[in-house]
Backbone as a ProteinNet text record, in pm:
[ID]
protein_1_A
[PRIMARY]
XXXXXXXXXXXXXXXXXXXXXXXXXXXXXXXXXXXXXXXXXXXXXXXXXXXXXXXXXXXXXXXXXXXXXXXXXXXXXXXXXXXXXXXXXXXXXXXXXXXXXXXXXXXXXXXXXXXXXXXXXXXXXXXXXXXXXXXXXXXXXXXXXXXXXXXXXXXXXXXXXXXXXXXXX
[TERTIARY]
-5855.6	-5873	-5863.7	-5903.4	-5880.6	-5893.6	-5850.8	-5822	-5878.5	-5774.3	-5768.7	-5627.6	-5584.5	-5458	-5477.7	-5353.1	-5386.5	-5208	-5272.9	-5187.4	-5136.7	-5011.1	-5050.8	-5101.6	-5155	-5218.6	-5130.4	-5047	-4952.2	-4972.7	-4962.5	-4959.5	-5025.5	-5169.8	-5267.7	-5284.7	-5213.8	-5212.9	-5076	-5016.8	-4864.8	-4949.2	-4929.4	-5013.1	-4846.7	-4886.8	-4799.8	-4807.6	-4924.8	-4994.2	-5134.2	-5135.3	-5232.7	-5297.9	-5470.8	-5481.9	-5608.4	-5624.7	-5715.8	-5829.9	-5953.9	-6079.5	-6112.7	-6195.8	-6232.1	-6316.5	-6359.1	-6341	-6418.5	-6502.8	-6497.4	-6458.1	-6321.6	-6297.3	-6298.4	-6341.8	-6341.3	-6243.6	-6212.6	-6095.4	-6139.2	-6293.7	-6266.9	-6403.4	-6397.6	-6473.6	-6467.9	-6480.8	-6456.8	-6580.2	-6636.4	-6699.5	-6662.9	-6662	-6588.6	-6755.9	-6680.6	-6810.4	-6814.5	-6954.3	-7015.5	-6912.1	-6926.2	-6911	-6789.8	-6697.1	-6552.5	-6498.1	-6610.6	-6543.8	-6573.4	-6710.1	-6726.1	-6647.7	-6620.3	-6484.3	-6418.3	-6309	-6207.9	-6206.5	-6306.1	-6351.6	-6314.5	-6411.5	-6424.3	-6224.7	-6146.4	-6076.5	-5957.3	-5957.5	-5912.2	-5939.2	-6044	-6084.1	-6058.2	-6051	-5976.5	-5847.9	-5769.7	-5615.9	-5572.6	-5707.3	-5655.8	-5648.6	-5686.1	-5714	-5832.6	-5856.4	-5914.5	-5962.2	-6122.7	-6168.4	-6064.7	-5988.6	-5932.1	-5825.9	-5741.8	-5625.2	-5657.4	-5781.6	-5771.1	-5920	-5981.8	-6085	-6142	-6022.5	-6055.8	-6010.5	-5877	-5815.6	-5868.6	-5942	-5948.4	-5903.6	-5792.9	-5720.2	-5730	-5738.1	-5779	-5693.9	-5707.2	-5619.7	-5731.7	-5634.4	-5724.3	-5614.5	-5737.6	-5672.6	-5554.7	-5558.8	-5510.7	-5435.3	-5376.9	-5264.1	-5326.1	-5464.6	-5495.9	-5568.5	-5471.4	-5565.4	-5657.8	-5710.2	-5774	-5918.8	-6007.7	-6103.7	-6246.6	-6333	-6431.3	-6550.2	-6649.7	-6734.5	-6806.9	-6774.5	-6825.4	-6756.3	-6622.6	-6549.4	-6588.3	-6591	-6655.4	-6791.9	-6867	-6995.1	-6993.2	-6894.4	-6890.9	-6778.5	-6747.3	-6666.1	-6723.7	-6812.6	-6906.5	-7030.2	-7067.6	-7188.9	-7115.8	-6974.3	-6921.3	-6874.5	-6771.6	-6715.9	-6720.6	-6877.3	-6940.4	-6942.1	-6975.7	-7026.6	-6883.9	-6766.6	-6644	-6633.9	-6510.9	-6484.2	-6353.2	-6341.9	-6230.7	-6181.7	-6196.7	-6116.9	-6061.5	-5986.2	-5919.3	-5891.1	-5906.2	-5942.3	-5757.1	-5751.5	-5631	-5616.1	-5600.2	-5588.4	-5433.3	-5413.7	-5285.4	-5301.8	-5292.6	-5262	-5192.3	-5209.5	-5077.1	-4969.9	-4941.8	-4797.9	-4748.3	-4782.1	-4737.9	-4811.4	-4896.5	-4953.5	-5034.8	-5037.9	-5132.3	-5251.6	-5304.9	-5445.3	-5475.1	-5501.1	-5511.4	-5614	-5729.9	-5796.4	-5821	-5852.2	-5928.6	-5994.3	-6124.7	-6228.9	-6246.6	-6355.1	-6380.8	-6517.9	-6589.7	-6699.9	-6743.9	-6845.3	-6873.7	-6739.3	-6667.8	-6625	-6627.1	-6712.6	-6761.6	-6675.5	-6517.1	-6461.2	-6354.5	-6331.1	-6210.2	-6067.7	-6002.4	-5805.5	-5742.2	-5714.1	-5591.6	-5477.1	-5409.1	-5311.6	-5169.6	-5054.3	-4936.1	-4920.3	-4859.1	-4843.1	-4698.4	-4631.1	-4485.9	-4506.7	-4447.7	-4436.4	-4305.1	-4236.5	-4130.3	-4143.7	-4046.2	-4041.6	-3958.3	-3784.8	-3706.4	-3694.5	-3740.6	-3725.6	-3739.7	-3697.5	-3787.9	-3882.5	-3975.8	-4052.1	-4131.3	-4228.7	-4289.9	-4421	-4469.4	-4559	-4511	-4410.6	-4336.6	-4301.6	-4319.8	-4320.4	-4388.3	-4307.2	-4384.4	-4465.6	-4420.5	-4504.3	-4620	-4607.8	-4747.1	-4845.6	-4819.1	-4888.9	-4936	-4894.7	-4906.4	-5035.3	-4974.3	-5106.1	-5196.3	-5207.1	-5334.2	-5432.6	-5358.3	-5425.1	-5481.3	-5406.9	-5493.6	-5610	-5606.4	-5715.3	-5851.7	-5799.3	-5899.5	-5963.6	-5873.4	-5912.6	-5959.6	-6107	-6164.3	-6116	-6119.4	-6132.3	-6246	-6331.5	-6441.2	-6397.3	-6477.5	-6467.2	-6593.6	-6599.4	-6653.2	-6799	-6917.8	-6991.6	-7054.1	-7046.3	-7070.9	-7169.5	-7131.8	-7329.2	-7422.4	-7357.1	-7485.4	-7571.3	-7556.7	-7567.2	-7661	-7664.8	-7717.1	-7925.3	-7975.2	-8097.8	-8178.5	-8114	-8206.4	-8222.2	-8103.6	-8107.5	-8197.2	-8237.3	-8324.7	-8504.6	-8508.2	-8648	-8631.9	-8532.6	-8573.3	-8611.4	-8759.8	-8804.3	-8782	-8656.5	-8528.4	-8446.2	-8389.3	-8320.5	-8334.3	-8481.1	-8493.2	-8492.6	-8418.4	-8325.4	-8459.6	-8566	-8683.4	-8747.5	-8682.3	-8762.4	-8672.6	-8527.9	-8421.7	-8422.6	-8429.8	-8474.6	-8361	-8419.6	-8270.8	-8252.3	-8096	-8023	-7974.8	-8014.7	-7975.5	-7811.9	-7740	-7567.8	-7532.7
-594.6	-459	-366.5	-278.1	-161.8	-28.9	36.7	173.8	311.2	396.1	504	537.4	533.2	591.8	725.4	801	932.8	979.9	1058.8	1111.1	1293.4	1338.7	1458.1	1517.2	1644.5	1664.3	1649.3	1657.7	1671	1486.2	1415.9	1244.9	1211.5	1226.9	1121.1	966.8	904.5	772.7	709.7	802.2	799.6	773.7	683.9	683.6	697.2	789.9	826.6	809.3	784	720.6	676.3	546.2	482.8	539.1	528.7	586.1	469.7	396.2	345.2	426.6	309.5	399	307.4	368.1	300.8	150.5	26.1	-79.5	-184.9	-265.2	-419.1	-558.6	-627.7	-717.7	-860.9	-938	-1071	-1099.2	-1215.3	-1318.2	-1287.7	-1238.3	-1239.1	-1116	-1020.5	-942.4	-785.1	-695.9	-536.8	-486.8	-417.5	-302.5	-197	-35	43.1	115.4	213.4	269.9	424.2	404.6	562.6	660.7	688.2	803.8	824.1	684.1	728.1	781.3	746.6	757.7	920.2	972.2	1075.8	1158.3	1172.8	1223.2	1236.4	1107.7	1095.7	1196.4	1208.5	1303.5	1466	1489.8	1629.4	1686.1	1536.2	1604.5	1616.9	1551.1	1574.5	1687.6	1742.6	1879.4	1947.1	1983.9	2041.8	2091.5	1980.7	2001.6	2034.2	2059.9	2141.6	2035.5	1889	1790.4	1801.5	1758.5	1754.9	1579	1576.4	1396.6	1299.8	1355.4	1281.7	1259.7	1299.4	1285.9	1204.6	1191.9	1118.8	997.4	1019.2	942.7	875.2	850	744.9	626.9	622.7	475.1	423.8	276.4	219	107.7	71.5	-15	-109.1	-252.1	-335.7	-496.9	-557	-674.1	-786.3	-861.1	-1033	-1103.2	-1214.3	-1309.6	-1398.5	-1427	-1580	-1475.6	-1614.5	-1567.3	-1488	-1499.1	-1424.3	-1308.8	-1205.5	-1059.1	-1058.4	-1166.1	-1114.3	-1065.7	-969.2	-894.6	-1039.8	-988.1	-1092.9	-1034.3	-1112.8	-1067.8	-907.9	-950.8	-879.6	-728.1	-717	-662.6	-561.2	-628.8	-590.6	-470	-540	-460.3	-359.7	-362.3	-247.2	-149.9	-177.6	-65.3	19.8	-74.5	-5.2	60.8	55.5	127.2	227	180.8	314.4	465	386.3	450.3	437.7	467.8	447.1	571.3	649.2	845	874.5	838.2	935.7	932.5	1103.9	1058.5	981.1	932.8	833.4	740.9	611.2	573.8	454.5	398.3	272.1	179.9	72.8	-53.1	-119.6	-181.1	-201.5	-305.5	-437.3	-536.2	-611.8	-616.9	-667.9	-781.6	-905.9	-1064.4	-1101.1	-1194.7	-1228.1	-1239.8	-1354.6	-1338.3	-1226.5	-1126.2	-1011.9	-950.4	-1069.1	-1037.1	-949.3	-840	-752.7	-719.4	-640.7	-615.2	-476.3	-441.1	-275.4	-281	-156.3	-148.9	16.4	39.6	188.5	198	269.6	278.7	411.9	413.6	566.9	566	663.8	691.7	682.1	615.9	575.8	468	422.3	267.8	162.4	50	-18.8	-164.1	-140.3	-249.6	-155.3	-188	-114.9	-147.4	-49.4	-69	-131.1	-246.1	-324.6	-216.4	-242.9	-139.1	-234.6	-181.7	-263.4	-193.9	-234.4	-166.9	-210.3	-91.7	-118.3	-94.6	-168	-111	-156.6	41.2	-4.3	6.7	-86.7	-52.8	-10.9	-19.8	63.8	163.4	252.9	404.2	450.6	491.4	574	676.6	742.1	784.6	824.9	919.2	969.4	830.7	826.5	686.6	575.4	562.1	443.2	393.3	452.5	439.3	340.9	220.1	115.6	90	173.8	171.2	254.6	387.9	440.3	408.2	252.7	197.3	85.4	68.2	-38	29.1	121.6	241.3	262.3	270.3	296.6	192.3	101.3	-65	-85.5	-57.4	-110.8	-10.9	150.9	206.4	247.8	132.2	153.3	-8.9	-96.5	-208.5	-330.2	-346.8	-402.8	-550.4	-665.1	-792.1	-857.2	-944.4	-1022.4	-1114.9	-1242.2	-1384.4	-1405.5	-1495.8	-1525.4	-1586.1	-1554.8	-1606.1	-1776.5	-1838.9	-1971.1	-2030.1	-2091.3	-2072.6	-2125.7	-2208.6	-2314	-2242.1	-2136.4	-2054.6	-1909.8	-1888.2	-1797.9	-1869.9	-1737.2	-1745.4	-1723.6	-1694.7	-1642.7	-1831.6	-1893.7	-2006.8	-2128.1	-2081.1	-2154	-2145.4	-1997.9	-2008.9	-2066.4	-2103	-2138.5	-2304.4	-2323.2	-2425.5	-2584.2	-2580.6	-2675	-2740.1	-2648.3	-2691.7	-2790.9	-2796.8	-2836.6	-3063.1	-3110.3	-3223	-3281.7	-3299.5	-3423.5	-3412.1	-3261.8	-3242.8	-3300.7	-3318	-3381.9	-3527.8	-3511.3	-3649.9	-3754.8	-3863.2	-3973.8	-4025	-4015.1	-4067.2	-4233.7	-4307.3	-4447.9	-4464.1	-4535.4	-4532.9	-4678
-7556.5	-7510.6	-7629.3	-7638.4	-7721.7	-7670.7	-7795.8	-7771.2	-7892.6	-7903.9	-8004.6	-7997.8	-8131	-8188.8	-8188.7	-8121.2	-8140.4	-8264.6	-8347.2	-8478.1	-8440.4	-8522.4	-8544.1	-8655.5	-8652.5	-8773	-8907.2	-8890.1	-9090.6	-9119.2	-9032.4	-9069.4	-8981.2	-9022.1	-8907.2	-8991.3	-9034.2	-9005.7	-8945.3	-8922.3	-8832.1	-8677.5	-8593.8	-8431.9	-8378.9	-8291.7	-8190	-8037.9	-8046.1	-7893.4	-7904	-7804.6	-7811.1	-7672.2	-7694.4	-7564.7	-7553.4	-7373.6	-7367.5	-7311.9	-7299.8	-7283.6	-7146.7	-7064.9	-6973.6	-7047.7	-7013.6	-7060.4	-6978.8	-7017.5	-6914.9	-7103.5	-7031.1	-7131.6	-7086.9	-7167.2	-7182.3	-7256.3	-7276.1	-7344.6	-7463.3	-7547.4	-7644.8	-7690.2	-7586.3	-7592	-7554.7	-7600.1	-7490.3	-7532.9	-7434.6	-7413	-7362.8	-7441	-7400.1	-7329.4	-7204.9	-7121.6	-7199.9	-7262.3	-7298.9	-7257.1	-7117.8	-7049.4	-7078.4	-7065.3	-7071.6	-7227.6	-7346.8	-7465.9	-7504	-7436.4	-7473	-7369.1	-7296.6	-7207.3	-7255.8	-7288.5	-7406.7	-7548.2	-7579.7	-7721.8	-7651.6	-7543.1	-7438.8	-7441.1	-7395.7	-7336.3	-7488.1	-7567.1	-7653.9	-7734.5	-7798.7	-7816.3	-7765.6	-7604.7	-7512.4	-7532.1	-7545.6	-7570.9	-7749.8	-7791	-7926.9	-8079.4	-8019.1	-8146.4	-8195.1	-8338.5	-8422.7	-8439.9	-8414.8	-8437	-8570.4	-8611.7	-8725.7	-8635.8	-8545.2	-8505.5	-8359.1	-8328.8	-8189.4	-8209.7	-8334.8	-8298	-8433.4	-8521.1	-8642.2	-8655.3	-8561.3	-8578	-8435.8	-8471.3	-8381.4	-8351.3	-8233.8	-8232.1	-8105	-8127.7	-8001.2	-8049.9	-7983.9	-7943.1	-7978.8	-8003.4	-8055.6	-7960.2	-7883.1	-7777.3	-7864.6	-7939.7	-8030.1	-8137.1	-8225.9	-8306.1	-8446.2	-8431.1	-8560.5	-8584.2	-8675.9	-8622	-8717.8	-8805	-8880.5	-8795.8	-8893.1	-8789.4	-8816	-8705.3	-8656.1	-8727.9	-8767.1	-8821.3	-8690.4	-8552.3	-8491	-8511.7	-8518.9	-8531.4	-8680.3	-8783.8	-8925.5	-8854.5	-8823.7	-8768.4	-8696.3	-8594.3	-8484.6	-8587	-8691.4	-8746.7	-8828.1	-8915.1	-8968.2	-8904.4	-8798.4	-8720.5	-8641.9	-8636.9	-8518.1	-8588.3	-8713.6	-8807.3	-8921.1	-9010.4	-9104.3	-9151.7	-9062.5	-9096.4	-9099.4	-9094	-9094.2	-9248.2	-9226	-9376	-9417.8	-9297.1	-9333.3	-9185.7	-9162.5	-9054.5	-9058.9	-8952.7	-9004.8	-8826.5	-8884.7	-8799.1	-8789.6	-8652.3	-8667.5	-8549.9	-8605.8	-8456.4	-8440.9	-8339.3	-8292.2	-8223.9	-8259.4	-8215.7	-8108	-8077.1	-7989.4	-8025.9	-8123.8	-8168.2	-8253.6	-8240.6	-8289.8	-8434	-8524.7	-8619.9	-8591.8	-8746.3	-8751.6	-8842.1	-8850.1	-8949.2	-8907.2	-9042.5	-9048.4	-9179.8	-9202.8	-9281.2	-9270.9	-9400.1	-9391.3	-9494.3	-9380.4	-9485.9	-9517.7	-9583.6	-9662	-9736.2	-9712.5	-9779.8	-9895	-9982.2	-10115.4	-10149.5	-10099.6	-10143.1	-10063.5	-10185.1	-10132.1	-10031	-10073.5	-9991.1	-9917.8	-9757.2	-9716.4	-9810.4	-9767.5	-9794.4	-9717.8	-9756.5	-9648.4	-9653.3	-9538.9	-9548.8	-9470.4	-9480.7	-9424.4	-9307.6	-9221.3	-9093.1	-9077.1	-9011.3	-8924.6	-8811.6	-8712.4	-8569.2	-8502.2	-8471.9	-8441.7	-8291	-8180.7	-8096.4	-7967.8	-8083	-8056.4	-8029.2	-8078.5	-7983.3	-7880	-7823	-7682.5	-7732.1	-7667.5	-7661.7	-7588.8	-7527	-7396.3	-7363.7	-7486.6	-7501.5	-7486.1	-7472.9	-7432.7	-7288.1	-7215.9	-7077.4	-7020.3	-7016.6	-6934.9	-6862	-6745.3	-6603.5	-6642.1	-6681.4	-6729.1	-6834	-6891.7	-7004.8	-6871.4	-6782.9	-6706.3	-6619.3	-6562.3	-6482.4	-6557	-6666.9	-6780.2	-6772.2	-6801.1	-6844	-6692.1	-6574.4	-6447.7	-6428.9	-6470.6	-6449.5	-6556.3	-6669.8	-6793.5	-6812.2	-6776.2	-6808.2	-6682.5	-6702.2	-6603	-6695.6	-6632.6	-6669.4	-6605.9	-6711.3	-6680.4	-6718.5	-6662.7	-6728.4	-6778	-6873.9	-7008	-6943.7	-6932	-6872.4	-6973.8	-6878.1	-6938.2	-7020.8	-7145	-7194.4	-7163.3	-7069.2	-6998.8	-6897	-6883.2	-6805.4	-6858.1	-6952.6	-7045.5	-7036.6	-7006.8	-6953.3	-7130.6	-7199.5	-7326	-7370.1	-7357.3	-7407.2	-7345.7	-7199.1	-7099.5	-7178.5	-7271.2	-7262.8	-7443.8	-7532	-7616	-7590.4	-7632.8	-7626.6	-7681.1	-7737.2	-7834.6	-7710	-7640.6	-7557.5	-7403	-7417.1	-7301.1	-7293.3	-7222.7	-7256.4	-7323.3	-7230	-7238.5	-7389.5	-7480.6	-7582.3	-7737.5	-7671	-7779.4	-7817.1	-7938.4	-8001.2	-7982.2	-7959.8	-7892.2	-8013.3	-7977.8	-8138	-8102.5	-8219.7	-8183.2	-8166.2	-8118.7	-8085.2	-8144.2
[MASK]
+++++++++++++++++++++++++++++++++++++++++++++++++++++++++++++++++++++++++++++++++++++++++++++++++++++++++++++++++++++++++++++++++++++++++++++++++++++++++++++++++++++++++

């Protein structure tokens, strides 16, 4: 699943709340819905933020123990948040590992960056049940559609059994 870190202006790489977006996720996939992200933007401007403080860090979850980012992941950062003048990528694992990057305009490799996350404090963002209410009204769950099942793969002409060359055993 993912989201947007929202900052205040004096330390926007300080996240003070994570906010989700409306969503359909797979085990190893999200799509966030148009409507809901540009909403999200609407209502944040609204309440007096600035796109650096609600709409540069983008932060989402890896099924498995490793946050390193996916080539897919690489791509959608750079096509989403290529034109900023600054934003940063940030995935959280299962077992708690993390990955953080920020990029920036005219250089050519992002900044790894270290991350802390504490989760001692209290806090208004911290509220269980309303991180719980979020996640049930932002996050659809799909299952992984099967590839045997995938119609693009029916018309490539490779796949079809009678055309696979028999291997001697």
């Amino acid at each position: 699943m993912g989201g947007f870190g929202i900052t205040e202006p004096d330390d926007p790489r300080f996240v003070t709340d994570i906010v989700l977006i409306k969503q359909i996720c797979t085990d190893v996939t999200v799509a966030f819905d148009d409507a809901a992200v540009a909403d999200f933007f609407d209502d944040q401007i609204d309440v007096g933020r600035h796109p650096e403080n609600f709409g540069r860090i983008w932060i989402h979850t890896h099924p498995g123990k490793s946050a390193c980012p996916s080539q897919v992941d690489v791509e959608t950062f750079a096509r989403v948040f290529g034109n900023c003048d600054w934003a940063v990528m940030f995935i959280l694992a299962r077992n708690g590992a993390t990955y953080a990057e920020l990029k920036r305009p005219g250089r050519s490799k992002a900044e790894k960056l270290s991350v802390g996350i504490d989760f001692k404090p209290e806090f208004a963002a911290s509220d269980q049940s309303a991180w719980e209410t979020e996640y049930l009204e932002c996050v659809q769950e799909a299952p992984l559609t099967p590839l045997w099942s995938l119609t693009e793969w029916l018309e490539d002409e490779f796949l079809y059994a009678e055309q696979w060359p028999v291997m001697p055993i």
